[in-house]
C-alpha positions in Angstrom: -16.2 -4.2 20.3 -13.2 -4.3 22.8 -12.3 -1.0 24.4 -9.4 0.2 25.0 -9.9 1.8 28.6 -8.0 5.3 27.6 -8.6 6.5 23.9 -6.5 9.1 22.1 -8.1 12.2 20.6 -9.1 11.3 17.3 -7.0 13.7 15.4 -3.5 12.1 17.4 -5.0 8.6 16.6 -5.6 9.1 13.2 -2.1 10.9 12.6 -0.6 7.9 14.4 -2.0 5.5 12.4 -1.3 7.0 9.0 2.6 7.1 10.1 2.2 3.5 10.7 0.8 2.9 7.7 3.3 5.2 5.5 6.3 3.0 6.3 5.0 1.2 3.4 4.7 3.6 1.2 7.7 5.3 2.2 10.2 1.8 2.0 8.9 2.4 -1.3 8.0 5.1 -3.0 11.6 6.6 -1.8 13.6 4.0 -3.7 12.5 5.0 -7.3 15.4 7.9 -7.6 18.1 5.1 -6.3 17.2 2.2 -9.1 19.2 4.1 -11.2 22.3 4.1 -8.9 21.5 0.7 -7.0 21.6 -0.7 -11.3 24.7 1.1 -11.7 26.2 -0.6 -8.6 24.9 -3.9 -8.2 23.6 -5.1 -11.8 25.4 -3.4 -14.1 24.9 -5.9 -17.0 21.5 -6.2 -16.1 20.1 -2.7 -15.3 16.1 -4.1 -15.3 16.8 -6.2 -13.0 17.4 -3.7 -10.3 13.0 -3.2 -10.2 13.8 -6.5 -7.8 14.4 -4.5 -5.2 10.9 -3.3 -5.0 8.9 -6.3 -6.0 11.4 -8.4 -3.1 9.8 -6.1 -0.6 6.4 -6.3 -1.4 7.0 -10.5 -1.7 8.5 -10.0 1.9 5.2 -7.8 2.8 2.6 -9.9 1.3 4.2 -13.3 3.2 4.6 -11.4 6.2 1.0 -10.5 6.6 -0.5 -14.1 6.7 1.1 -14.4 9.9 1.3 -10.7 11.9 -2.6 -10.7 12.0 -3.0 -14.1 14.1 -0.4 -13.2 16.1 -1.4 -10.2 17.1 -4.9 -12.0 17.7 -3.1 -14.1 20.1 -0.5 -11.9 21.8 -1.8 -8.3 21.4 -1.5 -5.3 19.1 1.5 -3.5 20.5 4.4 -6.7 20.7 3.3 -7.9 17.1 4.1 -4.2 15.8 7.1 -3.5 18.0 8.5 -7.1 16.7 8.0 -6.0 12.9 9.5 -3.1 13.3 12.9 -4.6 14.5 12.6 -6.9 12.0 12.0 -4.2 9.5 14.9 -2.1 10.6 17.6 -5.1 10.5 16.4 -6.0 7.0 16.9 -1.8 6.4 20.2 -1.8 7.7 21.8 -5.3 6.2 20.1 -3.5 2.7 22.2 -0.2 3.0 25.9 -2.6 3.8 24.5 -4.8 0.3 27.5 -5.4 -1.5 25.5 -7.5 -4.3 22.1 -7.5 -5.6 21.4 -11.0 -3.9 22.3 -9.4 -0.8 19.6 -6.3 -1.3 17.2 -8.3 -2.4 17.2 -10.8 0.2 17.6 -8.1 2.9 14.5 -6.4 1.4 12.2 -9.8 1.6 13.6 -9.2 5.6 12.4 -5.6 5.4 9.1 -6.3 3.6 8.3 -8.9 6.2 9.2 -6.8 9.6 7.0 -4.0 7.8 3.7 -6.4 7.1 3.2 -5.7 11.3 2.8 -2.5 11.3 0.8 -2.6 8.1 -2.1 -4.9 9.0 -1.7 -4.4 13.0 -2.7 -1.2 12.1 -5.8 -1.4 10.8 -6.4 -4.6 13.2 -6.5 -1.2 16.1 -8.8 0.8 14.4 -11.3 -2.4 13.8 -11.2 -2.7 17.7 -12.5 0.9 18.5 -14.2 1.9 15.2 -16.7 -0.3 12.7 -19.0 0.6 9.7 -18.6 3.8 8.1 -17.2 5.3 11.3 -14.1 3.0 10.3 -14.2 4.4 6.9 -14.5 7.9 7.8 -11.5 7.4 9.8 -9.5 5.3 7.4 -10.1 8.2 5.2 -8.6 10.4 6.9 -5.4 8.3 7.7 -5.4 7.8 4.1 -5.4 11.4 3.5 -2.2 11.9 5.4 -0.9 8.8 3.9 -1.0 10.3 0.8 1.3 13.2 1.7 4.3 10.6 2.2 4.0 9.4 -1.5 4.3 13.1 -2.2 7.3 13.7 -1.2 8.5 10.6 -0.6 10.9 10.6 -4.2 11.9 13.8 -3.3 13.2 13.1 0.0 14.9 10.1 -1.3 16.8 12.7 -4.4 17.8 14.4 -1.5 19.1 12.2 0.3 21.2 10.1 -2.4 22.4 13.9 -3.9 23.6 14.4 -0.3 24.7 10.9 1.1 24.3 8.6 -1.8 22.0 6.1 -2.5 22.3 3.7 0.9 21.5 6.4 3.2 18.6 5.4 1.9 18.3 2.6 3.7 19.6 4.2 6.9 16.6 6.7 6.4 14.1 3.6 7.1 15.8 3.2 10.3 15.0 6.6 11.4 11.6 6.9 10.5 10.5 2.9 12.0 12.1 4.1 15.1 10.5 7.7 15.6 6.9 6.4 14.3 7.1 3.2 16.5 8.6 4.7 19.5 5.3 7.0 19.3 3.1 4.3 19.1 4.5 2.3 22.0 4.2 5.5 24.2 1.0 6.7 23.6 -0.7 4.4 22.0 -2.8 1.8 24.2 -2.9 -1.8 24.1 -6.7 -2.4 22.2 -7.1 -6.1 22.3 -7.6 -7.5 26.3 -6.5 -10.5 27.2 -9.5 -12.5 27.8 -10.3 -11.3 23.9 -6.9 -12.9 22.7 -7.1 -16.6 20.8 -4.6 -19.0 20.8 -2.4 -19.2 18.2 -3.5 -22.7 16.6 -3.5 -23.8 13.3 -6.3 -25.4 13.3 -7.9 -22.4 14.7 -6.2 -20.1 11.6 -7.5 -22.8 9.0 -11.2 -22.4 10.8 -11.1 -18.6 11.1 -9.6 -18.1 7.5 -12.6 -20.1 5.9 -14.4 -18.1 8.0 -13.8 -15.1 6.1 -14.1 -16.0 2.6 -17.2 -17.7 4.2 -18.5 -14.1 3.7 -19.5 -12.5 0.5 -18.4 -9.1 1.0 -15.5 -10.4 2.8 -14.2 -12.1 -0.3 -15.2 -9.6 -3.4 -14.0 -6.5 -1.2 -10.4 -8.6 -1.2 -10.9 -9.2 -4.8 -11.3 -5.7 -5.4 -7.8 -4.7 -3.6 -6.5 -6.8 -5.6 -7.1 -5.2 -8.9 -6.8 -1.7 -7.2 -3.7 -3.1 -5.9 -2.5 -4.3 -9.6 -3.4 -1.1 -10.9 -1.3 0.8 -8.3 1.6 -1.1 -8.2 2.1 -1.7 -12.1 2.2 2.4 -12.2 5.0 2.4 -9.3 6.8 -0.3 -11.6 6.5 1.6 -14.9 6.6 5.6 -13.8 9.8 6.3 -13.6 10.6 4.7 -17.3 8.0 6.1 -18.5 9.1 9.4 -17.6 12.3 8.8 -18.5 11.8 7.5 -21.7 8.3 8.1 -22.9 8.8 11.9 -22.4 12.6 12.5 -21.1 11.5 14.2 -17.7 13.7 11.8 -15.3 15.3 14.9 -14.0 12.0 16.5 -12.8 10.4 13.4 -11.9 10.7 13.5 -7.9 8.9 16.8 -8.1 6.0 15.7 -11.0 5.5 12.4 -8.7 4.7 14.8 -5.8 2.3 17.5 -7.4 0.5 13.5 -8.5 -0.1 12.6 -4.7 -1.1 15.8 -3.5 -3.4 16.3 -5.9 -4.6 12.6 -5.8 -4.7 13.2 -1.7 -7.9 15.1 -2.3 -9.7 11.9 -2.8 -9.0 10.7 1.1 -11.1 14.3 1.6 -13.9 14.0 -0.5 -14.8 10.0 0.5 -14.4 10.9 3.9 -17.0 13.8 3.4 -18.9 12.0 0.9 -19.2 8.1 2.6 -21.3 8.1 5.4 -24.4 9.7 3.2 -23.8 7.6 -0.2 -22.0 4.7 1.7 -18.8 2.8 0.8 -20.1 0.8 -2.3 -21.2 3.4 -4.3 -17.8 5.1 -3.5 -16.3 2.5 -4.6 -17.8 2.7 -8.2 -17.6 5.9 -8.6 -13.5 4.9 -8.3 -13.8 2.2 -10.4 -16.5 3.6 -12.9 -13.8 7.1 -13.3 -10.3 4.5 -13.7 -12.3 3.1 -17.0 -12.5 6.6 -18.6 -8.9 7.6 -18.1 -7.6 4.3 -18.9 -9.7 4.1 -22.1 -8.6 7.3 -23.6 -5.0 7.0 -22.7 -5.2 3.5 -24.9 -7.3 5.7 -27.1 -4.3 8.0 -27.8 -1.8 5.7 -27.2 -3.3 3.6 -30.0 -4.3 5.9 -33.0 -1.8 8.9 -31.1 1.0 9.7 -29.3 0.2 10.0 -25.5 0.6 13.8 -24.7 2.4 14.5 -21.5 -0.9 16.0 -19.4 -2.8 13.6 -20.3 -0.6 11.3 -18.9 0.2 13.3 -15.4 -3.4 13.4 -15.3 -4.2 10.0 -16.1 -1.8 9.0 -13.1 -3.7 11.2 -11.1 -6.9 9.5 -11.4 -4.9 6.3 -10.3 -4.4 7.2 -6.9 -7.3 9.2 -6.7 -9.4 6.0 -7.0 -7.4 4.7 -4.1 -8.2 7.8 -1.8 -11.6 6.6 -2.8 -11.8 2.6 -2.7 -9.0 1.3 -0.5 -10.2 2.5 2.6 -14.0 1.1 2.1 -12.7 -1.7 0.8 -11.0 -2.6 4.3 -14.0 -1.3 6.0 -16.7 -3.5 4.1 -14.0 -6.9 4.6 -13.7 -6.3 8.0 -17.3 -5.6 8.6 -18.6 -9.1 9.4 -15.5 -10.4 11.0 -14.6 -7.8 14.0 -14.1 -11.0 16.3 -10.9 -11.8 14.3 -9.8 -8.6 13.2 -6.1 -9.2 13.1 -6.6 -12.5 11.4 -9.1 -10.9 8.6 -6.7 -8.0 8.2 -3.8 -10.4 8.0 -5.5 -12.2 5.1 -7.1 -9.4 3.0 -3.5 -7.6 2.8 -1.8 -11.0 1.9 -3.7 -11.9 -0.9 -4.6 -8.5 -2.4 -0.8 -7.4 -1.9 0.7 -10.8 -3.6 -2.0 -11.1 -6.2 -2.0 -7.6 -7.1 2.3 -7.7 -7.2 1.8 -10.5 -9.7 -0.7 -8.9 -11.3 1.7 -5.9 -11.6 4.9 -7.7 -12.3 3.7 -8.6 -16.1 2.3 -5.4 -17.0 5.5 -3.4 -15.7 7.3 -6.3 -17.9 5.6 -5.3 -20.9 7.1 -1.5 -20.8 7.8 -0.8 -24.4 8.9 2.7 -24.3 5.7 4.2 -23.8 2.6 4.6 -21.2 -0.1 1.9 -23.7 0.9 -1.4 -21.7 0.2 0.1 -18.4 -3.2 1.5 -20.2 -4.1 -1.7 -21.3 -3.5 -3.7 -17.8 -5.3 -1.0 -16.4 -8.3 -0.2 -18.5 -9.1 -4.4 -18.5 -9.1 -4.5 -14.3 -11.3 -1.3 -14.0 -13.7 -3.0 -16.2 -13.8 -5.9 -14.7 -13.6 -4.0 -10.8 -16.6 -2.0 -12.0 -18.4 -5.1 -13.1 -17.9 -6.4 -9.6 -19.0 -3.7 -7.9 -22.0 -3.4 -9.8 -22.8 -6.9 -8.8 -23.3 -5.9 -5.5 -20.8 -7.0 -2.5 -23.5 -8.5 -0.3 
């Protein structure tokens, strides 16, 4: 493993890392109050269409992350995130001055792909000081605090657009990339040495990426994110419609979306408590094996019933609650065998389970019919099939 020669406590480290992480979620999860107004503004004949804006960004992510990984491999941890983020906050600020929805879509590809260094850099850092089920313990934790942004991410963006409208928005991206980056720079140390850097070859990338699907737990674990990743991001796509038309709650929305994550946060907790004696795979059913009983009896009652409201909150629930339980192992059992090229590994398991799982997503928020039964379906069929993988064994 390469050492960094000072270390930050462990609670400042793992704090710093979930921030990183949460400009993600927070580039997204914020947006859902604005669709309505960015619709209203820039696609007013075509209101659907304004969903773009957060599919562009995770198209903008998943590219982005083939490359940040080997580049940080080759130049270091700390220039490959500081040049994401600038990228990230241009692509913010051209998004909030959009006058068409061309314009914001293509400035949120720019976004998506400045943010993709931060996101896998990330995890690149805490492969070089932490393996095993030490990584998953603390992945678990920064997943725990990651969860709070999804909280009260939608609220904070109601906020904002009641006070400001919906492109200060945007200008909140700026903010929070420059704050959690400018931290990171400071205190954060550089944790891959030179003499531990490869150059950045093609070649070499062609070599190390076979490499990695070379191993079996390498590729099922990236397999697996992408169905948890399908599941996830075909609820982000549907949610909001669904509570605005399946139960006529788009007022209260922000606030039901928040009570969701900090509920589901408790997840982060309980692997994190729970992994190093049971270990990540059977975590990782236990996700998988509880999504196929929610899913089921939402389709249940969506089939022969009307899908009560409760049922539905909890349903979403259990969602993200089995990604508080399987992401995190998931990157820990991918990265296991290939700590050598951590940046490279982490650059390829986030862009194929975030651009599979988005197209996996984009059909099954397509099929929104007025009610939650598509989204069951899509997501009762990839639990199954996530469970029978799992039960396969990843080794």
């Amino acid at each position: 493993m390469n050492r960094p020669t000072r270390r930050l406590s462990q609670p400042e480290f793992i704090a710093l890392i979930a921030a990183t992480m949460a400009l993600t979620a927070f580039s997204i999860d914020s947006m859902l109050p604005a669709l309505p107004d960015i619709a209203h503004a820039l696609s007013p004949d075509a209101p659907n269409r304004a969903q773009l804006v957060l599919t562009s960004f995770v198209l903008g992510m998943g590219i982005g992350t083939i490359v940040t990984g080997p580049l940080s491999d080759s130049f270091g941890r700390k220039p490959v995130i500081f040049g994401g983020a600038l990228l990230y906050i241009i692509g913010a600020a051209m998004a909030g001055q959009a006058e068409s929805l061309e314009t914001m879509l293509a400035s949120r590809i720019v976004q998506g792909l400045g943010v993709a260094g931060p996101r896998v850099v990330a995890i690149a850092i805490v492969r070089d000081q932490y393996e095993g089920r030490s990584m998953a313990a603390i992945m678990s934790y920064a997943m725990m605090i990651f969860t709070l942004v999804p909280a009260v991410a939608p609220l904070v963006g109601s906020y904002i657009i009641a006070g400001f409208g919906w492109r200060a928005v945007f200008y909140s991206f700026v903010l929070f990339a420059v704050l959690v980056i400018g931290w990171l720079m400071i205190r954060q140390p550089e944790t891959l040495p030179l003499e531990a850097r490869r150059p950045f070859r093609l070649a070499s990338l062609v070599a190390a990426t076979k490499e990695c699907f070379s191993h079996k737990v390498f590729t099922l674990s990236t397999l697996l994110q992408v169905l948890s990743l399908g599941m996830l991001f075909g609820c982000l796509s549907s949610t909001q419609q669904i509570f605005e038309t399946s139960f006529g709650r788009a007022d209260t929305f922000p606030r039901w979306f928040a009570l969701i994550a900090l509920v589901a946060g408790t997840a982060s907790i309980l692997n994190a408590r729970l992994v190093v004696r049971l270990g990540m795979q059977r975590m990782i059913s236990v996700g998988f094996g509880m999504q196929i009983f929610f899913s089921v009896a939402v389709l249940l009652a969506g089939l022969f019933a009307v899908v009560p409201f409760p049922l539905y909150i909890v349903w979403t629930i259990s969602l993200f609650f089995m990604a508080g339980l399987v992401i995190g192992n998931l990157n820990a059992l991918a990265m296991e065998p290939v700590g050598h090229i951590a940046g490279l590994a982490a650059s390829v398991l986030g862009a194929v389970a975030t651009v599979l799982g988005a197209a996996i997503a984009a059909p099954i928020g397509l099929a929104f019919d007025g009610t939650p039964l598509p989204l069951a379906v899509g997501t009762s069929i990839l639990s199954v099939i996530g469970y029978a993988i799992v039960k396969g064994g990843l080794r």
